[in-house]
N, C-alpha and C positions, 0 to 999 in steps of 0.2 A: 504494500500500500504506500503509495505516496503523499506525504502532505505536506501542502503550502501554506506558509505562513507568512507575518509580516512581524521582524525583531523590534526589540526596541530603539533599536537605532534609524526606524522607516529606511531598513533593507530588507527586501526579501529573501528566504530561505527554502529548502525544502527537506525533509527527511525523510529516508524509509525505512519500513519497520515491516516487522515478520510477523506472519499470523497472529502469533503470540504479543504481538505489541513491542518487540524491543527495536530498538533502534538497530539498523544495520550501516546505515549511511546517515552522514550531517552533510549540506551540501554547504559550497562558497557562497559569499554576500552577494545578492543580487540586487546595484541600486536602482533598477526601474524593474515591476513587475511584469513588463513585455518581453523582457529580456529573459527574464525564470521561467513563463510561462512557453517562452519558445525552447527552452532545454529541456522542460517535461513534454514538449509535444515530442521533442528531437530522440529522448529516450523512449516514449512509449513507441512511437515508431522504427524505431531498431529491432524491439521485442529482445534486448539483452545483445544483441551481436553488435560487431562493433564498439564493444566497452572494452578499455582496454585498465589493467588492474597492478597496482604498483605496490608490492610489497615491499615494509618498512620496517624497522625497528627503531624505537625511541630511543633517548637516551636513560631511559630506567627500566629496558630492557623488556618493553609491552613491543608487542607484536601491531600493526595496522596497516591498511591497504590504503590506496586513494584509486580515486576512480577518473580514467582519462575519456573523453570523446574521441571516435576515427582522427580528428583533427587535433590533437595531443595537449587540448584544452583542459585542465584538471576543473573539476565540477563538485568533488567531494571526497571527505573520509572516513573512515569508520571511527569508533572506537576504540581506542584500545583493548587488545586480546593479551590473557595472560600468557597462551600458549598457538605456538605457531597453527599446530593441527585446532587448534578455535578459530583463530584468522582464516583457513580457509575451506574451513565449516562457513563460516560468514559469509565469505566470496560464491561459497557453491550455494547458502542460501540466496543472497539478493540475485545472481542469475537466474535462480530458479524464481521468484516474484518476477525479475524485469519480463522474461520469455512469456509470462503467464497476462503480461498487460493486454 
């Protein structure tokens, strides 16, 4: 599931979250909502292909992914995972929502 919001800084955002409600992705600030609203149309339209997935480690040693566009535009990141095999449980969750849009 996807959802849009508007931060408190009058940026928009988006997140997505798993059946279960958690978060999988926080996306970047988006300062006009024509702009977020064209990157949700851009992801549901892909249906997950074309994301491309950038594994990370922090510097206290959590696990986390970002998410690229075909055009190698970063749009989002996860959460921090305690363990690599969680990060990409994550990664094989949110592919399985995007495909599903």
């Amino acid at each position: 599931m996807i959802e849009v919001f508007q931060d408190n800084d009058d940026v928009y955002r988006f997140r997505v979250k798993s059946p279960s409600g958690s978060i999988l992705l926080n996306s970047i600030e988006f300062p006009k909502k024509e702009k977020l609203q064209n990157t949700v149309s851009a992801i549901n339209r892909s249906k997950g292909n074309h994301l491309l997935f950038e594994r990370h480690t922090n510097h206290n040693g959590k696990f986390l992914f970002k998410l690229r566009l075909k055009d190698g535009i970063i749009i989002g990141q996860s959460l921090p995972y305690n363990s690599e095999p969680g990060m990409e449980n994550g990664i094989k969750n949110l592919k399985n929502i995007m495909a599903a849009l």
